[in-house]
C-alpha positions as CSV (number, residue, x, y, z in Angstrom):
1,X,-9.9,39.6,-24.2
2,X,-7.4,42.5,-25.1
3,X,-7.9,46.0,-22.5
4,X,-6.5,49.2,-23.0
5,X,-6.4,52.1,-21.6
6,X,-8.0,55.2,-21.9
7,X,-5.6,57.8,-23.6
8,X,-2.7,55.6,-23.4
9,X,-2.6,54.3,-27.1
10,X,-3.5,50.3,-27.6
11,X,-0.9,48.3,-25.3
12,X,-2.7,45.5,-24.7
13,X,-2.9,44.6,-20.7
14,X,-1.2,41.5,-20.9
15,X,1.5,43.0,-22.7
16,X,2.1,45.5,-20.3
17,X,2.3,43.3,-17.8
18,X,5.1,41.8,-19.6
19,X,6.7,44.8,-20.1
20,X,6.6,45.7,-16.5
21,X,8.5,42.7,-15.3
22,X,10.9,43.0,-18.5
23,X,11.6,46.5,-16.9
24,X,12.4,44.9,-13.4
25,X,14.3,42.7,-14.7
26,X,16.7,45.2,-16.0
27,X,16.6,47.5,-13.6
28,X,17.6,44.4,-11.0
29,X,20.3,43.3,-13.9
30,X,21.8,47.1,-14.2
31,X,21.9,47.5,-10.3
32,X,23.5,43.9,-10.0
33,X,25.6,44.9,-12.5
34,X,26.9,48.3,-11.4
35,X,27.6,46.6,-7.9
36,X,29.9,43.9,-9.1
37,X,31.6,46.9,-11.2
38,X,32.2,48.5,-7.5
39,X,33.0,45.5,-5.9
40,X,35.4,44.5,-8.2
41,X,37.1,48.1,-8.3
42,X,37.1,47.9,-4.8
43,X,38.4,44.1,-3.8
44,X,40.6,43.4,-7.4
45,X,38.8,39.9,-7.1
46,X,36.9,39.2,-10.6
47,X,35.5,35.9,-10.1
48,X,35.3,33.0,-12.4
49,X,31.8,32.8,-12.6
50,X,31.2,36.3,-13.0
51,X,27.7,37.5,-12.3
52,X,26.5,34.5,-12.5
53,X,24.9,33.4,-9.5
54,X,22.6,30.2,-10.2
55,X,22.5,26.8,-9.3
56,X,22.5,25.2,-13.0
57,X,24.9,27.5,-15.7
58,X,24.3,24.5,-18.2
59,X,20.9,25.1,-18.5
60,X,21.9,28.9,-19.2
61,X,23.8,28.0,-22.4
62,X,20.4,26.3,-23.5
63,X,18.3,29.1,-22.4
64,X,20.3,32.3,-23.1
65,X,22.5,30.9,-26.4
66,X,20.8,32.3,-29.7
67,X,20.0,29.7,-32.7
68,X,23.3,29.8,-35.0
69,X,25.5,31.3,-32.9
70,X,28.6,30.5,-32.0
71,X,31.0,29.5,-29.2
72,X,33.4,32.8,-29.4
73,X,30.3,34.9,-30.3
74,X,28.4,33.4,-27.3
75,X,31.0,33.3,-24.9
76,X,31.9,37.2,-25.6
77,X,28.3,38.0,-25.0
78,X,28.2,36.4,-21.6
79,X,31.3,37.6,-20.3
80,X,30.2,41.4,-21.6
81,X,27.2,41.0,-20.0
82,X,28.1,38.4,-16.7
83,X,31.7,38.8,-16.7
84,X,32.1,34.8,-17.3
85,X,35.6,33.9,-17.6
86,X,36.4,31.8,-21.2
87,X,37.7,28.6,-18.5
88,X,33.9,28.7,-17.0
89,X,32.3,29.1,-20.4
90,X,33.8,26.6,-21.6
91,X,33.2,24.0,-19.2
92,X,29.5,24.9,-19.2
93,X,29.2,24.4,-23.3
94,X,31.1,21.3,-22.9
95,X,28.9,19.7,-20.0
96,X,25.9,20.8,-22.3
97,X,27.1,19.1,-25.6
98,X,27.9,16.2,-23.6
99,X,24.5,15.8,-22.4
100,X,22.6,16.0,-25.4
101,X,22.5,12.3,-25.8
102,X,20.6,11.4,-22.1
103,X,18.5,13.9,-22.8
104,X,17.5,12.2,-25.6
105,X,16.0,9.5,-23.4
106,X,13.1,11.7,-21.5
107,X,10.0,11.5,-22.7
108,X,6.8,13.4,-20.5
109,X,6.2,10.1,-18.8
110,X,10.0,9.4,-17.6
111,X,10.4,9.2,-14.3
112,X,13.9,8.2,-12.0
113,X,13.0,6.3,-8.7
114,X,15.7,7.9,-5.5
115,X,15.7,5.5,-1.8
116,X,17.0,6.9,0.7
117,X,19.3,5.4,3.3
118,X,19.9,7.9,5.8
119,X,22.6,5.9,8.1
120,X,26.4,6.1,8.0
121,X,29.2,4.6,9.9
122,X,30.4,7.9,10.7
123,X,29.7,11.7,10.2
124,X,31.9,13.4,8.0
125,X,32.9,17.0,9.1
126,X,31.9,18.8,5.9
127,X,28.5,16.5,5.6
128,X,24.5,18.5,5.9
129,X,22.8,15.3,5.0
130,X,20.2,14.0,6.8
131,X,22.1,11.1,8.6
132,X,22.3,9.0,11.7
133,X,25.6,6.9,12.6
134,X,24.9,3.1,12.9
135,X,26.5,3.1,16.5
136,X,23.5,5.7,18.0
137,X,20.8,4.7,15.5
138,X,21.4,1.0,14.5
139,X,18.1,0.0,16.0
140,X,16.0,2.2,13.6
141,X,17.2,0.5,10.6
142,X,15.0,-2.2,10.7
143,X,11.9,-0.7,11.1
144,X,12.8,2.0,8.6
145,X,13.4,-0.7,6.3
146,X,10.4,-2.1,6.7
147,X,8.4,1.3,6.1
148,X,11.0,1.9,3.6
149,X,9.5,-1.1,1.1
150,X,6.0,-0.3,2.0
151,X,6.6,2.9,0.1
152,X,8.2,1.7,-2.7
153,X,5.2,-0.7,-3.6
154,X,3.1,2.5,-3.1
155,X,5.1,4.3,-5.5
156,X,5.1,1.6,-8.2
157,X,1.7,2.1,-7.8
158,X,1.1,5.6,-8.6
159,X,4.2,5.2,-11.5
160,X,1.3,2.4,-12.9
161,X,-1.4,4.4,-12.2
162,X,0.2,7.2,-14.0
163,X,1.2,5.7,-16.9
164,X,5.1,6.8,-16.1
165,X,8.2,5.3,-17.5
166,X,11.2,4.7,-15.2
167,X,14.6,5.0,-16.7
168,X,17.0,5.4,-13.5
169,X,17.4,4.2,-10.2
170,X,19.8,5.6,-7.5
171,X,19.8,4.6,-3.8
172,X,21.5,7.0,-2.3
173,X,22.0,8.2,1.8
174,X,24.0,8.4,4.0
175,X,25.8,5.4,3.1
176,X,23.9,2.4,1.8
177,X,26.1,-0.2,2.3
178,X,25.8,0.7,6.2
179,X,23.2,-1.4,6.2
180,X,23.9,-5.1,6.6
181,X,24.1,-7.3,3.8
182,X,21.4,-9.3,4.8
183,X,19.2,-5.8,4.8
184,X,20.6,-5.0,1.5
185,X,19.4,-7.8,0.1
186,X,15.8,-7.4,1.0
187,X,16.1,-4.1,0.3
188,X,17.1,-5.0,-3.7
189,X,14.8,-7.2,-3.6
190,X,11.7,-4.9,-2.8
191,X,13.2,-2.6,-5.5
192,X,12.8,-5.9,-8.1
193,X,9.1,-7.1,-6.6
194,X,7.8,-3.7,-7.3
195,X,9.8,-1.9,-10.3
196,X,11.5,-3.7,-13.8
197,X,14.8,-3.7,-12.9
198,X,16.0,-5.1,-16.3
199,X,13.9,-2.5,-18.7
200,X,16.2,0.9,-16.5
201,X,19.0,2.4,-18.6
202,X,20.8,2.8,-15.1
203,X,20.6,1.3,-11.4
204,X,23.2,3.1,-9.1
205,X,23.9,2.1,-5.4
206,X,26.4,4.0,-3.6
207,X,28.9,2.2,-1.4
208,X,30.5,5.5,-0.6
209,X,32.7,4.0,1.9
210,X,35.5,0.9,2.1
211,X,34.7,1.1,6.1
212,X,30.8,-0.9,5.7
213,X,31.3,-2.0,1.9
214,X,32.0,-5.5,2.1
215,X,33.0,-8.2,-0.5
216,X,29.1,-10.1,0.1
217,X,27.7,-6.4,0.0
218,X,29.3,-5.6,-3.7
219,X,28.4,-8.7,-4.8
220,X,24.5,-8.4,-3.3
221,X,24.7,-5.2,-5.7
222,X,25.8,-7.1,-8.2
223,X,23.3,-9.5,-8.1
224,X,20.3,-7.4,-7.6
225,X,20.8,-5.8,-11.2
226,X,23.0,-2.6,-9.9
227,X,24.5,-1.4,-13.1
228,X,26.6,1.6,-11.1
229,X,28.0,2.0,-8.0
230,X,29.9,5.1,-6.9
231,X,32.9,4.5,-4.5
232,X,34.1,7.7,-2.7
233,X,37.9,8.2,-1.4
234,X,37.4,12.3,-1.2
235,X,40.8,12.3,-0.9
236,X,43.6,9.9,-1.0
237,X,45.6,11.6,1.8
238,X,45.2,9.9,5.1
239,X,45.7,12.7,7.6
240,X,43.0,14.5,5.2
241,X,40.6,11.5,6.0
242,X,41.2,11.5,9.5
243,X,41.0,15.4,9.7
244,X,37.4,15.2,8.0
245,X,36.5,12.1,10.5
246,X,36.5,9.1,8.1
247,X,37.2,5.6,9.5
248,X,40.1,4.3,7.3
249,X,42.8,4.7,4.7
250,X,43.3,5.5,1.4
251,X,44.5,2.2,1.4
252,X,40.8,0.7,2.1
253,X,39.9,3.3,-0.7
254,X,42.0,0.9,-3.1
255,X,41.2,-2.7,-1.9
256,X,37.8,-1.9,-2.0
257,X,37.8,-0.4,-5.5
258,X,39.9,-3.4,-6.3
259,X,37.3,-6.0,-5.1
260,X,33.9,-3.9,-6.4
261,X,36.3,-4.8,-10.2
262,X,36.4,-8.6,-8.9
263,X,32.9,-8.6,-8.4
264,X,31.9,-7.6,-12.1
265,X,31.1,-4.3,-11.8
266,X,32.4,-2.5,-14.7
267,X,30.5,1.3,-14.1
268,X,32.3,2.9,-11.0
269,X,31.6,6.3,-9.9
270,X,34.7,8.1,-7.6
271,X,33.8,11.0,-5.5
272,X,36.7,13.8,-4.7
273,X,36.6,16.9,-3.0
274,X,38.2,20.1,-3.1
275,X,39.1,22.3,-0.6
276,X,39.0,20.0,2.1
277,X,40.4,20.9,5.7
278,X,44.8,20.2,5.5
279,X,44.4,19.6,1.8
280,X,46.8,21.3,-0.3
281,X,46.8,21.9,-4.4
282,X,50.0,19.5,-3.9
283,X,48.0,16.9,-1.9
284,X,44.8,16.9,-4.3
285,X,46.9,16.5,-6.9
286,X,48.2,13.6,-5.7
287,X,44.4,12.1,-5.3
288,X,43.5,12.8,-8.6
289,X,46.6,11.2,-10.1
290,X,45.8,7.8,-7.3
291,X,42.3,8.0,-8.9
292,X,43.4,8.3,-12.5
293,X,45.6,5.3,-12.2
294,X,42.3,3.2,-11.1
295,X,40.6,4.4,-14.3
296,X,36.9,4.7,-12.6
297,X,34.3,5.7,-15.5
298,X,33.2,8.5,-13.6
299,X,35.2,10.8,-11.4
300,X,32.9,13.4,-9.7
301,X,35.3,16.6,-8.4
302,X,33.5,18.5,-5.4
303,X,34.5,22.0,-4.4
304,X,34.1,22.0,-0.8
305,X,30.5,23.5,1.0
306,X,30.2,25.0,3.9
307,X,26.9,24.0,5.0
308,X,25.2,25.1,8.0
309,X,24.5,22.1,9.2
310,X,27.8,20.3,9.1
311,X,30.2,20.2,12.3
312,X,32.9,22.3,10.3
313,X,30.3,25.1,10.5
314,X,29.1,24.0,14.1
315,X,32.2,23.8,15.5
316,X,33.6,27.0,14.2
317,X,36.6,25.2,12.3
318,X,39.6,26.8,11.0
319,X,39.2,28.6,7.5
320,X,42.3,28.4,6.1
321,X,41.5,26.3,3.1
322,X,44.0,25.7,0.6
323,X,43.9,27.4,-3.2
324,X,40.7,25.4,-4.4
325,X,41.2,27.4,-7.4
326,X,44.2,25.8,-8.5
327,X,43.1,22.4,-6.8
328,X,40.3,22.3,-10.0
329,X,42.6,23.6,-12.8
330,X,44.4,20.3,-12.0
331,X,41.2,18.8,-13.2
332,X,42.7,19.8,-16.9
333,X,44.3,16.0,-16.2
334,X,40.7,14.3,-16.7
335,X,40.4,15.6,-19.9
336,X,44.1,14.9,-21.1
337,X,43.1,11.0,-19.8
338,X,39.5,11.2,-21.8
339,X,37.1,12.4,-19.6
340,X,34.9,14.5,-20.4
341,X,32.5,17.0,-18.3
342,X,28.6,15.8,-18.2
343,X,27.0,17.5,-15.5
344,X,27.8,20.7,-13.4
345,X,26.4,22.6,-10.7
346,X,26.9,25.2,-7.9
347,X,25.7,26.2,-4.7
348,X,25.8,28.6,-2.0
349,X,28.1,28.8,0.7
350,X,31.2,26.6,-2.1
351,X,34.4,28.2,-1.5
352,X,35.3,30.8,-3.8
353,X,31.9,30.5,-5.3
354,X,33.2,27.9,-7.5
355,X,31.7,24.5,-9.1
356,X,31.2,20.7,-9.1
357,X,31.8,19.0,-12.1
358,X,31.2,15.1,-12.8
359,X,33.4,14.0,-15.4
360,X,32.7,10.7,-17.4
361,X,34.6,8.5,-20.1
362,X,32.5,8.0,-23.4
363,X,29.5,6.3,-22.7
364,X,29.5,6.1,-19.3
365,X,27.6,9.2,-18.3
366,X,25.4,9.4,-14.7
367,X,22.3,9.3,-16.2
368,X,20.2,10.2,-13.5
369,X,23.0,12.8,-12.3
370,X,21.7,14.8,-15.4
371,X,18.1,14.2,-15.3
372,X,18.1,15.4,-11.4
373,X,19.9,18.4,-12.3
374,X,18.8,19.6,-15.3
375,X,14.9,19.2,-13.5
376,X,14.1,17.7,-16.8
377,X,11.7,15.0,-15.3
378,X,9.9,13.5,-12.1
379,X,12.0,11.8,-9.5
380,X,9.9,9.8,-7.0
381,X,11.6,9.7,-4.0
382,X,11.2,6.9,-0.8
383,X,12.6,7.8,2.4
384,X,13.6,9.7,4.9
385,X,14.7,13.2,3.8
386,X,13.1,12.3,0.2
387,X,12.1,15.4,-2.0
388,X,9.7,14.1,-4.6
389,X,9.8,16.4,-7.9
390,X,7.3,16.5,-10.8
391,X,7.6,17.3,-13.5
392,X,4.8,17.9,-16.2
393,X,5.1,18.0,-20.1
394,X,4.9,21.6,-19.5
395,X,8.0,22.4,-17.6
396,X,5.7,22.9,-14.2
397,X,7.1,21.5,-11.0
398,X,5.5,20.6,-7.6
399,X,7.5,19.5,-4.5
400,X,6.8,17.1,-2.2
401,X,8.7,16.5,0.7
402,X,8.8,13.4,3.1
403,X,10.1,13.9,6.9
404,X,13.9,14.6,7.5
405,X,14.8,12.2,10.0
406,X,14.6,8.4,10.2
407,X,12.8,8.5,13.6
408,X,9.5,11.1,12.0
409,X,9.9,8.9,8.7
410,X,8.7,6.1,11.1
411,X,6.7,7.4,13.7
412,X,4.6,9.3,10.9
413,X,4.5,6.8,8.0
414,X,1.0,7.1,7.2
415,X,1.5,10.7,6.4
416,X,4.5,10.1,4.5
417,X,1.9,7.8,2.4
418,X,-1.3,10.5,2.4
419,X,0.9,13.1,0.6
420,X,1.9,11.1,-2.0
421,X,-1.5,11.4,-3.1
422,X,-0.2,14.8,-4.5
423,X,1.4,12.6,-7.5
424,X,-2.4,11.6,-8.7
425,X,-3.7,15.3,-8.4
426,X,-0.5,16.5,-10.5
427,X,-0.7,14.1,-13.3
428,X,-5.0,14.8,-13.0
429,X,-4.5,17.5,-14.8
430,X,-2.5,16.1,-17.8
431,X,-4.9,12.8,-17.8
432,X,-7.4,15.5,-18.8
433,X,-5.6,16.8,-21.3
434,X,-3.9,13.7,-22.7
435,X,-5.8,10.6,-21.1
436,X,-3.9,8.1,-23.4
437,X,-0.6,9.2,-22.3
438,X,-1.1,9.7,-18.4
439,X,-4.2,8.2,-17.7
């Protein structure tokens, strides 16, 4: 029912609700707006991003970009009104062409399927993950295992139950392959008892690093129906790796890349970081040039976070970073070799508020990179640390968070399981509305 009121014309209420929060909005965007101006004036320092201060610019370009128009015409409006540079802009329409084709694949009932390994051989300085080194926390990895698998038979339940379609898998940590290759193995093979490994566009393990991934590891991967695996030098520099506290050489980075190749596997993700502690433009240049001459199908280029809880931040490290800046225009060498950006995000705390960008030849996209991102369907999540999101044909989201730390995610399984239930009560609502589809 429509309400006005009395002597104020006919605005409907529910209109002028909207146009109070319109208002706010620009108020907030002319106050954010005059600040910048100030700082700007006041520092000479314009950055690339602009105003912009958002996790996803991708989806932006969907949201904000009007039908018909075009890239000069859209890119002048954004950096009138956000002060984007053209560089940024361009990147961010790139990544968003490039990712028109995976999300193609999501229907309302897709679904990705995230596990959680939590255990590394070491801590990396710049890490905030929720991690425990093997050496201090070895004996928990069998009984988190073993709770582990019980919750991925109870999610395949409520995926049946629900009607939803799975279309990725990543096993993620931490470090998977820390795990022996024994455990690996019954770990894969829960995943194929409970879930049809064949019918996924994409199964992704990471064996992050050459210090745990072992020749029978890669091939267990291979085995098991892995489709992806991501290998992770971060840098190629060896007094880099030791600065950051890996465990061997860029060397290692090599041989193991080498043997994942003898094994079969033919999708190979490289992670690389920017800005890291003793790096130098000079120096990353020289990783991305090592990492080119591999020819990975995905090469994934961090800028450097400082996160609360990693020991850079802990321990009050140096900040004398090197130009991170010019570390990513280097990255203009990915696209020269045929790589192309596919997904892109930011987050507080990067140096010089800048981006990560995963770059992909053709075909080879991270599927599952985008659908996580772009929060364009449900990832059900097993483990500890694991952040379930759903998703509904409607665009609505609801969290739901397992414990942190290997040790709670044991002690208090059968809580971890009880919430879960909150997957049934969210899809309730969209049996009752489409009971064929979800129910």
């Amino acid at each position: 029912m429509l309400s006005t009121a009395p002597g104020r014309g006919t605005l409907p209420r529910a209109a002028a609700v909207c146009a109070t929060v319109s208002d706010a909005r620009a108020e907030e965007y002319e106050t954010c707006r005059a600040l910048f101006l100030l700082l700007r004036k006041v520092t000479g320092i314009c950055p690339p991003w602009g105003m912009l201060t958002g996790v996803r610019p991708v989806r932006l370009v969907r949201e904000r970009r009007q039908p018909g128009e075009s890239d000069e015409a859209f890119g002048a409006r954004l950096h009138e009104t956000h002060f984007v540079s053209g560089e940024k802009f361009r990147l961010a329409v790139r990544t968003a062409a490039n990712q028109t084709e995976a999300l193609a694949y999501n229907t309302p009932q897709s679904y990705s399927l995230y596990i959680s390994i939590p255990f590394c051989p070491s801590r990396c300085s710049y890490c905030s993950f929720v991690s425990r080194t093997t050496a201090s926390s070895g004996h928990l990895i069998e009984p988190y295992l073993q709770n582990l698998c019980r919750e991925l038979a109870a999610i395949s339940a409520l995926a049946q139950r629900n009607r939803l379609k799975l279309e990725t898998i990543y096993i993620g940590g931490g470090t998977p392959t820390a795990i022996s290759a024994a455990q690996l193995r019954g770990l894969m093979q829960a995943v194929q008892d409970n879930f049809d490994v064949p019918a996924v566009r994409e199964y992704t393990v990471e064996a992050g690093r050459p210090d745990c991934t072992t020749p029978e590891k890669l091939a267990v991967i291979k085995e098991y129906g892995a489709t992806r695996v991501s290998i992770n030098p971060q840098t190629l520099n060896d007094a880099v790796l030791t600065a950051i506290g890996r465990r061997h050489t860029a060397q290692d980075i090599l041989d193991c890349f080498a043997e994942a190749r003898r094994q079969g596997h033919d999708n190979i993700n490289m992670d690389l970081i920017a800005g890291l502690p003793h790096d130098t433009p000079e120096g990353f240049l020289h990783t991305l040039h090592g990492v080119l001459a591999l020819g990975p199908e995905n090469i994934t280029v961090h800028t450097l976070t400082l996160k609360r809880a990693s020991n850079l931040v802990i321990e009050h490290a140096p900040t004398d970073y090197g130009d991170v800046a010019r570390m990513l225009r280097s990255c203009a060498l990915l696209g020269e070799n045929g790589y192309e950006p596919y997904y892109l995000y930011r987050q507080k705390g990067t140096l010089q508020n800048l981006e990560n960008t995963g770059y992909t030849k053709p075909g080879f996209a991270g599927l599952y990179n985008i659908f996580i991102m772009e929060e364009v369907h449900t990832i059900l999540s097993a483990g500890a640390g694991g952040s379930t999101k759903l998703v509904g044909p409607d665009g609505a989201i609801r969290r739901i968070f397992n414990y942190k730390y290997p040790t709670e995610y044991i002690e208090r399984f059968d809580t971890v399981q009880a919430r879960k239930q909150g997957v049934d009560d969210f899809y309730g609502k969209y049996r009752d509305l489409d009971p064929q589809a979800f129910g």
